[in-house]
N, C-alpha and C positions, 0 to 999 in steps of 0.2 A: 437464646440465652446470651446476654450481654457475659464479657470476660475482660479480662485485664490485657494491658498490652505495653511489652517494654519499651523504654525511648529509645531502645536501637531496631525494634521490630517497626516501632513508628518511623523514625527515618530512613530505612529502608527503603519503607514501602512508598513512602510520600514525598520526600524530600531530597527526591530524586528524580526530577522531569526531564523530559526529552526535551532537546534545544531546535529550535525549528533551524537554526543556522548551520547545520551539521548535515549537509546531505553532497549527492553529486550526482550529474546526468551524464548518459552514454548514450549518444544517438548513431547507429549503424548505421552510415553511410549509403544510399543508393548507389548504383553502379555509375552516375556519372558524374558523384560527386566524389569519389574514390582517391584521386587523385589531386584533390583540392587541399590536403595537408598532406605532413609525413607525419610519423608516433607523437615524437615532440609534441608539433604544433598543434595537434588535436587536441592531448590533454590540457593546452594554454585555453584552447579553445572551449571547451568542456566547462574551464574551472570559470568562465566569465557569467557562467550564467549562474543572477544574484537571486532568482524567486522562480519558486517551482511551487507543482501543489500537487500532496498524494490525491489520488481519485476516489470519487465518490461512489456507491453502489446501492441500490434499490431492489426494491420486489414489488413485481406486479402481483395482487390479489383480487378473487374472486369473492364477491360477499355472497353468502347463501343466508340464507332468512328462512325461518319455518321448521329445520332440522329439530330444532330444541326450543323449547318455550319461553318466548320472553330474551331469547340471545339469536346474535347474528354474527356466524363467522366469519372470518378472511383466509380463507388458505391462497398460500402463493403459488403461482402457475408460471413463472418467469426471473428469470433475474435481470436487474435492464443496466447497464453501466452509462457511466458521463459521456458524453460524446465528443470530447475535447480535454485537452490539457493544457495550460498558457505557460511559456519559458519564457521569461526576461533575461534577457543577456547586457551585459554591459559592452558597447562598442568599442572596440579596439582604433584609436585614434588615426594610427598609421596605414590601412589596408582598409578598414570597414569590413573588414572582413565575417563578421558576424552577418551582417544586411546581406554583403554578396552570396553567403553560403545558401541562405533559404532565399532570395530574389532568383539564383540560380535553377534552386530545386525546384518551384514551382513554375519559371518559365519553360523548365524541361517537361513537368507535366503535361502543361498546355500548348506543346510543340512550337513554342516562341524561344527558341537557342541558337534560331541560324543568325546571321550577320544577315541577308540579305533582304529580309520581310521587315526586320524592326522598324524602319525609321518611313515605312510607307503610309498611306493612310489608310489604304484597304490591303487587309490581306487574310488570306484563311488558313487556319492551322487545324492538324488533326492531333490530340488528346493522347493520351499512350497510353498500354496499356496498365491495370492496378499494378499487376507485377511485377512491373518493370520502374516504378514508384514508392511503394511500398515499402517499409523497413522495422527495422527493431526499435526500441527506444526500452532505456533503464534507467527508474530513479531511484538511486538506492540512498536510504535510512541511515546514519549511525550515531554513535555518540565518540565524544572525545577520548573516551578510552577504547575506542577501539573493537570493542568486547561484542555484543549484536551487531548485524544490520539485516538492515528490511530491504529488501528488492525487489521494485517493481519491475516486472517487465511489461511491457508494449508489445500488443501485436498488431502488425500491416499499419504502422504509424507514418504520416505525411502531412507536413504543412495543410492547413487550408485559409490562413490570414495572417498577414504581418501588417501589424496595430501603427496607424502614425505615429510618429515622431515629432513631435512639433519643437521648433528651433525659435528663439528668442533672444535679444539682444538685452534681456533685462539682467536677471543674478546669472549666474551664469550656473549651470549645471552637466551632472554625467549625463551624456547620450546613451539612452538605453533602447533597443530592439526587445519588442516583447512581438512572439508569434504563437499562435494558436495550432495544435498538434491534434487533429481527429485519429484515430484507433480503432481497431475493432475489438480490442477485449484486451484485459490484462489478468497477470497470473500473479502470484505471491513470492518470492522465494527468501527463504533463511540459511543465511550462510555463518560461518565461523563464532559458533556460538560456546562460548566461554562456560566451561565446567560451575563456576562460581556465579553464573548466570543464569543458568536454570534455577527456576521456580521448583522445588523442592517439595514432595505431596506432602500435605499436612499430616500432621501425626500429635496433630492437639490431642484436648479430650471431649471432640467431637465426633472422633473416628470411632469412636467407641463408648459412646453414651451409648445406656440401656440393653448394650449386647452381652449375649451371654456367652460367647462363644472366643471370650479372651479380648487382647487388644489389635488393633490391627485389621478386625472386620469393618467392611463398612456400615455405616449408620442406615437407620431404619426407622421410617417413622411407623410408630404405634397409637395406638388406641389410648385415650387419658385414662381412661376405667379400667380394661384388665392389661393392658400391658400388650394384646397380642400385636402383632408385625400388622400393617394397613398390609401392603401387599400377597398375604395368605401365606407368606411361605413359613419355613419353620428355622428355627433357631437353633435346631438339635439341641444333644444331652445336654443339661443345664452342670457348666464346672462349678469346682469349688477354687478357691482363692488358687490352690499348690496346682492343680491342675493346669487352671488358666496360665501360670507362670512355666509348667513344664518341670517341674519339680516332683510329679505325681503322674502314673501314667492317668491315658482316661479308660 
């Protein structure tokens, strides 16, 4: 049943988008990279990067054919996540510091950090282990006022590509580091949610078509011919007006 709706219930609901520009990354440090800023510098660090993207998630399904005539189901037996994340950072002119931080992390990976194998032409490195690699990572959501955000978390998150850079003598442009973040899985979280932001239960007169049992119950779909509940259950004593209001005992 189509209803009416006020231009402030309209803008509310619509005319109010989320700004993709409004977000921020936190990435937990490996133990060898611990030492590569102090507070300060991290957060300078943190806020250079210009494009993130929340992650995607899927279900693996099984078709079954034959159960029911003429239909074929999907039930889902998995849930599979994206298996990467791409950070752009904007390069810090003086230090490169962005490039050294993940050039860093993944030489440490690949046991290529000593001074004395780099500059050889053969030489063999042993790998380390995940644990010792492995880290947090958080991209959290918000808007300008402050009021939600969205937190993604990251788990066992670590570089595995850092994207060319190609350098040019023509217009000249920002040098930007974009690297590619593999994960094993991510969680949700919701923090500091504003009273005035919570979505509020309906209390249309939706809540309470067709019920007999006052306002306030929830809705039930029925039968078009006598009215009874599709789900068999019962509707008890049928009120009267003063009842339903609490002005009449029942």
């Amino acid at each position: 049943m189509a209803t009416g709706r006020s231009v402030a219930k309209i803008k509310s609901a619509l005319l109010r988008p989320s700004l993709t520009s409004k977000f921020f990354v936190t990435i937990t440090p490996p133990s060898v990279l611990r030492g590569f800023y102090n507070q300060t510098d991290a957060d300078e660090f943190y806020m250079s990067c210009s494009e993130a993207s929340l992650p995607g998630v899927s279900l693996n399904t099984q078709e079954i054919t034959g159960d029911r005539h003429g239909v074929t189901e999907r039930n889902a037996y998995r849930r599979m996540y994206d298996d990467r994340i791409d950070l752009t950072f904007y390069v810090e002119g003086k230090t490169y510091s962005q490039i050294r931080y993940f050039e860093r992390w993944i030489n440490f990976i690949v046991g290529n950090d000593t001074q004395d194998d780099r500059f050889k032409t053969e030489y063999d490195y042993k790998v380390k282990y995940p644990r010792e690699y492995k880290t947090g990572m958080k991209v959290s959501k918000f808007e300008k006022d402050d009021g939600f955000k969205l937190n993604y978390h990251f788990i066992a998150a670590y570089p595995i590509a850092i994207n060319s850079m190609p350098l040019s003598y023509g217009s000249t442009d920002l040098l930007k580091c974009t690297v590619s973040m593999t994960y094993l899985r991510y969680i949700i979280g919701d923090t500091r949610v504003k009273e005035s932001s919570v979505i509020p239960p309906k209390t249309n007169e939706y809540d309470s078509f067709g019920n007999t049992n006052g306002p306030g119950t929830p809705f039930v779909e029925r039968d078009t011919a006598t009215g009874g509940r599709m789900d068999g259950g019962s509707d008890g004593p049928l009120l009267t007006a003063r009842q339903a209001l609490g002005l009449d005992p029942i």
